[in-house]
C-alpha positions as CSV (number, residue, x, y, z in Angstrom):
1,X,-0.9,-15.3,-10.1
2,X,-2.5,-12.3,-7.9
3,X,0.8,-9.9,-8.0
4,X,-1.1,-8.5,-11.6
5,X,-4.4,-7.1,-10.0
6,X,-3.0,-4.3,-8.2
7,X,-1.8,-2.9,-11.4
8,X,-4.6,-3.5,-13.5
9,X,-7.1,-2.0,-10.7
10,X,-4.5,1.1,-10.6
11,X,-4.6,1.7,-14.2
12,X,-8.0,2.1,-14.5
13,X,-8.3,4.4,-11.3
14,X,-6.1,6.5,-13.4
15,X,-8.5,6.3,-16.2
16,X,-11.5,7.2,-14.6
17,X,-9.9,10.6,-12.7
18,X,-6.6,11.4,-14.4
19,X,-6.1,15.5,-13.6
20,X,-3.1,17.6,-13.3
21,X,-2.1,19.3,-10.7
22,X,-1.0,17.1,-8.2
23,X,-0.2,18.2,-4.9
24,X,3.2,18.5,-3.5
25,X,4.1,15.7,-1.2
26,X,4.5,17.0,2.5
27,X,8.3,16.4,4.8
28,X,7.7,12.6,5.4
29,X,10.8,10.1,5.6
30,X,10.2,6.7,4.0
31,X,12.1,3.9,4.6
32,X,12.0,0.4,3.7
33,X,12.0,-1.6,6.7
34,X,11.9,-5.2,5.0
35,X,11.6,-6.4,1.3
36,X,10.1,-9.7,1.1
37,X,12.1,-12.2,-1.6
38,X,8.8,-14.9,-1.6
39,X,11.0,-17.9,-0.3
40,X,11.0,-19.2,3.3
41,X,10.4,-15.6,4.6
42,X,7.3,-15.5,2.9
43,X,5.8,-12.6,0.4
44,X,2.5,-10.7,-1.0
45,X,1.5,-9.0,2.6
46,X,-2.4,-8.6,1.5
47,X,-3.3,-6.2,4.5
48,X,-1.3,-3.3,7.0
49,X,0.3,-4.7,9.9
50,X,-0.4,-4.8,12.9
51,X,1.2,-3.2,16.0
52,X,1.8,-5.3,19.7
53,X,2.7,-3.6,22.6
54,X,6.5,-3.4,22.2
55,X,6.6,-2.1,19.1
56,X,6.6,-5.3,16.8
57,X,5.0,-5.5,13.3
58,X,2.8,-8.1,12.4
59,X,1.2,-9.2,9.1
60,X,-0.9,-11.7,7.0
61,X,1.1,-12.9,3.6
62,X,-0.4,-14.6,0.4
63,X,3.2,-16.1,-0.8
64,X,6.0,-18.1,-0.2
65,X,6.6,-19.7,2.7
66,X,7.5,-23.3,3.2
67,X,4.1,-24.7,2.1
68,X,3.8,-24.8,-1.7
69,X,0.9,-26.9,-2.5
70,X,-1.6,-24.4,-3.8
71,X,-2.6,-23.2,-6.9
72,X,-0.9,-20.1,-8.8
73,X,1.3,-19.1,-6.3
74,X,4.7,-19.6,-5.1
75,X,3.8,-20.9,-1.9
76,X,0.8,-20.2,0.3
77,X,2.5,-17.5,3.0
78,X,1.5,-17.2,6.0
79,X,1.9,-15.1,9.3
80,X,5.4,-13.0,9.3
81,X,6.8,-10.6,12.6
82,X,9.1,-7.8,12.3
83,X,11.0,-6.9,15.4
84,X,13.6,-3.5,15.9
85,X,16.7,-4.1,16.6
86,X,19.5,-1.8,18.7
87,X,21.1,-1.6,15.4
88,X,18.5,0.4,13.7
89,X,17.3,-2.6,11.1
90,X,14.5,-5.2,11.6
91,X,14.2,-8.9,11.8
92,X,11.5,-10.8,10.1
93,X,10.3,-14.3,11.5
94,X,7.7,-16.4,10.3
95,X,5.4,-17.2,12.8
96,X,2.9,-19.8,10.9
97,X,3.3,-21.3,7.3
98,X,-0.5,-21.5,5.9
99,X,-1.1,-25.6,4.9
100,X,-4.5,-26.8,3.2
101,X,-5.8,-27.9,6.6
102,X,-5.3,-23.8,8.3
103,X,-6.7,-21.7,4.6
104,X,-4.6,-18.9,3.4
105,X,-4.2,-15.7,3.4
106,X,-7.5,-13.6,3.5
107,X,-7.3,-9.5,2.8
108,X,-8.1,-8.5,6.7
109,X,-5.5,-7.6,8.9
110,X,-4.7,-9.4,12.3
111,X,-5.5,-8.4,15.5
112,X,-3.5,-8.5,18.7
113,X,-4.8,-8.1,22.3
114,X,-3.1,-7.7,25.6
115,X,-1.5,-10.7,25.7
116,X,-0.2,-10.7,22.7
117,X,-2.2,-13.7,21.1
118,X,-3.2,-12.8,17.1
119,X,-6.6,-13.4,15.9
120,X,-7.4,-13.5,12.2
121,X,-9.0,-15.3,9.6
122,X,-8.6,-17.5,6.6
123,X,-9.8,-18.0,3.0
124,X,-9.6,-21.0,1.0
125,X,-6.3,-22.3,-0.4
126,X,-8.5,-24.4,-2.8
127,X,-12.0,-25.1,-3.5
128,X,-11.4,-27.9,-1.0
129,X,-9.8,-26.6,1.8
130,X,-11.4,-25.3,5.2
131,X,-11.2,-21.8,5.7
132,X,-11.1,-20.1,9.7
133,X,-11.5,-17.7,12.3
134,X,-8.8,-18.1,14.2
135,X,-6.3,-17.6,16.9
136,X,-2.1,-18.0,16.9
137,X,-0.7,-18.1,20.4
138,X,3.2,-17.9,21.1
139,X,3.9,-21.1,22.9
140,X,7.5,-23.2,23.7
141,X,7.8,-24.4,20.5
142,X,6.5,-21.6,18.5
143,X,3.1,-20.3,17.8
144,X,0.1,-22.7,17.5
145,X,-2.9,-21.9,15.2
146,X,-6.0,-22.7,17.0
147,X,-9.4,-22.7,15.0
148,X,-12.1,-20.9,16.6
149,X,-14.8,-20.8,14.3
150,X,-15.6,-22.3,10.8
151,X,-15.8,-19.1,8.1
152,X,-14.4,-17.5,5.3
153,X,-15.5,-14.0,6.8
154,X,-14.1,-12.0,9.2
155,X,-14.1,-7.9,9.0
156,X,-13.2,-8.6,13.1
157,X,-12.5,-6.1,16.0
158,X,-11.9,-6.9,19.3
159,X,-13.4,-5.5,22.7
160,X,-11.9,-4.9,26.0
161,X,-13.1,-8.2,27.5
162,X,-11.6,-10.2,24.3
163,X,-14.6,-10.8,22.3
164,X,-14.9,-11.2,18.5
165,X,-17.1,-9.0,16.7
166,X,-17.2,-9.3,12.6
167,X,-18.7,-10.7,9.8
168,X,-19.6,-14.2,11.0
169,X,-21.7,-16.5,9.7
170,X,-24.6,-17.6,9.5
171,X,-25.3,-14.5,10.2
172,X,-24.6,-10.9,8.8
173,X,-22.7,-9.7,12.4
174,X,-22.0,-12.0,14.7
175,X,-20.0,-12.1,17.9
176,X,-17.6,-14.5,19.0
177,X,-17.3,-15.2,23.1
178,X,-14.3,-17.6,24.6
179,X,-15.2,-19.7,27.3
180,X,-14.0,-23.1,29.5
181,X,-15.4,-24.8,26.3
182,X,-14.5,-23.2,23.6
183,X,-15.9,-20.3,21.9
184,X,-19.6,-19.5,21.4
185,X,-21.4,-17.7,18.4
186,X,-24.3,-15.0,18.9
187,X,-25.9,-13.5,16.1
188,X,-26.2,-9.6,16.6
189,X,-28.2,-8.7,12.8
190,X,-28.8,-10.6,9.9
191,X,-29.8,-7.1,8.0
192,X,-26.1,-6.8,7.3
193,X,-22.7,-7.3,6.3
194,X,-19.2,-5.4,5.8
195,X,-16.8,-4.4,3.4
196,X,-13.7,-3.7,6.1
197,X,-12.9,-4.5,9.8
198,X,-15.6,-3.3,12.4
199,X,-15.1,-0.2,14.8
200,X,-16.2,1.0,18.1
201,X,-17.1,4.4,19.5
202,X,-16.9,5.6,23.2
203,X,-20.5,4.1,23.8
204,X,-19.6,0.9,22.8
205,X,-21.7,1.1,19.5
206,X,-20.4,-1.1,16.5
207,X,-19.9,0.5,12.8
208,X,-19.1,-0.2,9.3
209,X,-19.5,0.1,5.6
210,X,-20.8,-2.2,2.9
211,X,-19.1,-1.5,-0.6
212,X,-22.3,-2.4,-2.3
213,X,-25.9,-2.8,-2.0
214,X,-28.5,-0.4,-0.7
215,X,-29.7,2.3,-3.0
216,X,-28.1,5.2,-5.4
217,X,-27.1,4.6,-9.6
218,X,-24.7,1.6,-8.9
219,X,-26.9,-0.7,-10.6
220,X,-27.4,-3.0,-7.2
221,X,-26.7,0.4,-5.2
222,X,-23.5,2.6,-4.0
223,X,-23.2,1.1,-0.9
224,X,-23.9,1.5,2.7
225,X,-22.6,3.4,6.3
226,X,-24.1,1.6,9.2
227,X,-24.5,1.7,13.0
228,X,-25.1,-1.4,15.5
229,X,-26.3,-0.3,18.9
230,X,-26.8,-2.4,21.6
231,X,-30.1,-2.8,23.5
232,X,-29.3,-4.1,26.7
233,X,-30.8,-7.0,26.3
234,X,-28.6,-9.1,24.2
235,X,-29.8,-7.7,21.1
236,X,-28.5,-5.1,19.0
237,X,-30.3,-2.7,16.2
238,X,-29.1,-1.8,13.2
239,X,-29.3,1.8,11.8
240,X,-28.0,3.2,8.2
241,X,-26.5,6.2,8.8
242,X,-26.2,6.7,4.8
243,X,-26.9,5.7,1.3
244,X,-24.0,6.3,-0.5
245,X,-24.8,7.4,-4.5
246,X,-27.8,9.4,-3.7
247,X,-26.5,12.4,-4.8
248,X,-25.2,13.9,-7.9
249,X,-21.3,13.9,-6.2
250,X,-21.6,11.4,-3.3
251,X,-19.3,9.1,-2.9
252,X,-19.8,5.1,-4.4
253,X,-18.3,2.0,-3.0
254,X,-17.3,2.5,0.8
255,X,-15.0,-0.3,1.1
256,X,-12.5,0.6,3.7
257,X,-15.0,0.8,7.2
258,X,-15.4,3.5,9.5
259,X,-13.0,5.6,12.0
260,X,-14.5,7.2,14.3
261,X,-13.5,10.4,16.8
262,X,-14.4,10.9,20.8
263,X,-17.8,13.5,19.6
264,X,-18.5,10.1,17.8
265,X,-18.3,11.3,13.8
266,X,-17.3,8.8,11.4
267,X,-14.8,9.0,8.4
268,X,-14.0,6.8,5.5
269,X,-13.7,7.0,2.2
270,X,-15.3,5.4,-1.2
271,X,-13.6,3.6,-4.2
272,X,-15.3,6.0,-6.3
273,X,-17.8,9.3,-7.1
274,X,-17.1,12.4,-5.9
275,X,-16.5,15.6,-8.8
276,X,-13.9,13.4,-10.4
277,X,-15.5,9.9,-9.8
278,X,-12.2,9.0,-7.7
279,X,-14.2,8.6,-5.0
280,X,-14.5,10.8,-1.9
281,X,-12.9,10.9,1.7
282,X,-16.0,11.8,4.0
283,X,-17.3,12.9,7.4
284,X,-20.8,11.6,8.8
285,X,-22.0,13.5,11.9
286,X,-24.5,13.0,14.0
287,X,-27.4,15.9,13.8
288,X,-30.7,16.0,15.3
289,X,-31.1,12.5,15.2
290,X,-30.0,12.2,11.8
291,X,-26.8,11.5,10.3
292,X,-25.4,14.6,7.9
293,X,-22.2,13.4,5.3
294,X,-19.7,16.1,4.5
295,X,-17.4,15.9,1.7
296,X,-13.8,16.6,2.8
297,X,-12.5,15.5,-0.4
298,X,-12.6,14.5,-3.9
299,X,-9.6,12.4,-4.7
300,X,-8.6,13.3,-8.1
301,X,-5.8,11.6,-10.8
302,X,-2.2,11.1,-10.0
303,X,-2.5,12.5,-6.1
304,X,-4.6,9.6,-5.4
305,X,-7.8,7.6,-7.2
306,X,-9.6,5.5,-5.0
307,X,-9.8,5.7,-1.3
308,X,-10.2,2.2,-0.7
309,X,-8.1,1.5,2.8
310,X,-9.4,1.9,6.1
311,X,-8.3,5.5,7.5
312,X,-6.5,6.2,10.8
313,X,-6.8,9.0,12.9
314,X,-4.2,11.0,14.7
315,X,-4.5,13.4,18.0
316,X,-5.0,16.3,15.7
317,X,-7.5,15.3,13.9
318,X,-5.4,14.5,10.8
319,X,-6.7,11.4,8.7
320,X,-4.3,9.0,6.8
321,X,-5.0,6.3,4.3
322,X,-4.2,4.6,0.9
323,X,-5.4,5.5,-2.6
324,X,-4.8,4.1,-6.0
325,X,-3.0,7.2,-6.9
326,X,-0.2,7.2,-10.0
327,X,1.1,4.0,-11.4
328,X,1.2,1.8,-7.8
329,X,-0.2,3.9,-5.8
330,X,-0.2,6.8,-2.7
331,X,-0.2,7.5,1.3
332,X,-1.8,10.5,1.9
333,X,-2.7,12.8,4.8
334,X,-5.7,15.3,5.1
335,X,-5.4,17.6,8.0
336,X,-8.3,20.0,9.3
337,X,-7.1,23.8,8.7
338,X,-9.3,26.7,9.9
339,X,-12.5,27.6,9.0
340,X,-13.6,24.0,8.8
341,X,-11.4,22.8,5.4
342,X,-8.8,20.2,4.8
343,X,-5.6,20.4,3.6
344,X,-4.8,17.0,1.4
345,X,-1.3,16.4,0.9
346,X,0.7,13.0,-0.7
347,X,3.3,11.4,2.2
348,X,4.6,9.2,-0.6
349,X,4.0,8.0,-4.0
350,X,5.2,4.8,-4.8
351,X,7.1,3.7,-8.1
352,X,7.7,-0.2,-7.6
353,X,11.1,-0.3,-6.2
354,X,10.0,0.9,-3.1
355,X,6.9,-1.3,-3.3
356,X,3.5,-1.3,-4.9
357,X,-0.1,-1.9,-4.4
358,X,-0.2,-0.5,-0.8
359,X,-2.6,-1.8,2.1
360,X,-2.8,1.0,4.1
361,X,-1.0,2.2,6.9
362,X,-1.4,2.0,10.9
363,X,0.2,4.7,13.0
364,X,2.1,4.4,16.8
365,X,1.9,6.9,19.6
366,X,5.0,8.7,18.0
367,X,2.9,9.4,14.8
368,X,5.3,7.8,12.9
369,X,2.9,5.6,9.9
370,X,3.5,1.6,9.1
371,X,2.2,0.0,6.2
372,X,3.1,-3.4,3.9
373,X,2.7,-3.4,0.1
374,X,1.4,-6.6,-1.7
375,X,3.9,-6.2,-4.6
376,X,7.1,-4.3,-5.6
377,X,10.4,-4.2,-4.2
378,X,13.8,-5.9,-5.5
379,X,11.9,-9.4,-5.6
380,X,8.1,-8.1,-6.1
381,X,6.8,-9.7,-3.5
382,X,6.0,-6.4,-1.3
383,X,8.0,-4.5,1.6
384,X,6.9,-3.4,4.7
385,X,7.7,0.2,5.2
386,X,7.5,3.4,7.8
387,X,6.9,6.9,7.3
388,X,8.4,9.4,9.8
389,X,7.2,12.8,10.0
């Protein structure tokens, strides 16, 4: 089963940066909002929710469900909802049970646009199986799964006019357009790939990492930042903005995207490098038509090993993520302080009760911080939980 690689992937994080002197964790309540028990409700959420409009949860799971033909698992999951209730607690639905003619559970999160359809994609169940871009719409008699695309990629972001954007084949970045008949692929580069969901900035530029690949010591190279500007035209050039490795302390393996702030700077962070190769939270800024990285960070033994979720950004600046920090791993804040430095500081360090392996977290307009866990809890099939400053 998959509920083991968390914990092998978190022991050697520890390995490769174990230090003392953690630092203290700052005033953040965690809570539990639903522990999965991997039957009928499902199990094994393998990416953070996502957040509609009203304030319900939504996630992709690798277990349970009602569909249990697939190999080394205990069912194949599926799509899940949390909703608040008056009463304080949350209800979990199943929206869609994965079968071997849908795929299962890939390691992207959803999407949700204004409407409140989901968009996501699938991987195979089993070498035989189809695997989708797709759509779930809430209907009469529940939600319908509509395949938009055939692929086992996705890394997708929507825009404002509800186009697809991701890794789409048979292409590196492609773009997916709905219309009267259906949905319609363009190709936008074939130079790349990516290692995490696509972003936007205020100019309506495309960005993302690629874990790999590229140059630096990595034996294949350290990975890649990139940039996707569009022409005007229809086309769209591609741009690194950096080769990750190519330094003595740079950061290696970029595998959780790009965030990006109104003056347009990206920030991410790497899986590994940095003083204590635990990898690196960075910021690349545009300069004189170059792009100049700054270190914020070097993640370092028990406070966090391995920045490998995609960040979020709050109105002050403050970055939040996921890293494979003590034995199941950390959410962890870095706020700018004065003088142009970062204060890092551990929201919550998880010990398997509670949940392990976390996905990353998403944050609401109250700043309060959602994330799911692919294992841990009572049953150790994962919670969903929420941090409240």
């Amino acid at each position: 089963m998959k509920h083991a690689g968390f914990l092998v992937t978190a022991a050697v994080a520890l390995f490769l940066g174990l230090l003392p002197g953690a630092r203290a964790a700052a005033q953040y309540r965690y809570k539990v909002l639903y522990t999965f028990t991997g039957g009928a409700d499902g199990g094994s959420p393998t990416a953070n929710p996502v957040l509609d409009g009203l304030g319900n949860l939504y996630g992709i799971m690798d277990s349970g469900g009602t569909f249990t033909d697939c190999p080394y698992q205990d069912g194949c999951g599926g799509v899940f909802e949390l909703s608040p209730q008056k009463n304080g607690h949350w209800k979990e639905s199943v929206l869609f049970n994965w079968v071997e003619d849908t795929g299962g559970a890939s390691f992207q999160p959803l999407l949700v646009d204004s409407a409140g359809n989901l968009f996501g994609d699938t991987d195979f169940l089993e070498p035989r199986s189809p695997a989708y871009i797709f759509e779930l719409t809430p209907g009469s008699g529940g939600w319908n799964f509509n395949p938009i695309y055939d692929a086992d990629r996705g890394c997708l972001v929507l825009d404002q006019a509800g186009d697809l954007y991701g890794c789409i084949p048979p292409g590196g970045i492609g773009e997916l357009s709905p219309g009267s008949n259906g949905w319609t692929y363009t190709d936008l580069s074939d130079e790349t790939t990516a290692s995490a969901p696509l972003s936007w900035d205020a100019k309506g530029d495309l960005y993302g990492t690629v874990g790999g690949g590229g140059k630096g010591g990595c034996g294949g190279g350290c990975g890649t930042a990139f940039q996707l500007t569009p022409n005007g035209d229809g086309t769209w050039t591609y741009y690194v903005l950096h080769y990750f490795g190519t330094w003595q302390y740079d950061g290696m393996g970029p595998v959780g995207g790009l965030t990006l702030d109104a003056a347009g700077n990206a920030y991410g962070g790497t899986w590994a490098g940095g003083l204590y190769n635990c990898g690196i939270v960075f910021e690349l800024a545009p300069s004189g038509g170059q792009w100049e990285e700054t270190v914020l960070y070097n993640l370092h033994g028990e406070s966090g090993c391995g920045a490998v979720s995609p960040l979020v950004r709050d109105s002050a600046g403050a970055l939040y993520g996921m890293a494979l920090g003590g034995a199941y791993g950390v959410i962890y804040k870095l706020a700018p302080q004065k003088g142009g430095k970062w204060k890092y500081s551990v929201l919550h360090t998880f010990h398997g009760p509670d949940g392990a392996g976390p996905n990353g977290v998403i944050l609401d307009r109250k700043g309060n911080l959602f994330g799911t866990t692919f294992e841990g809890g009572k049953f150790g099939y994962g919670v969903v939980f929420e941090l409240t400053p």
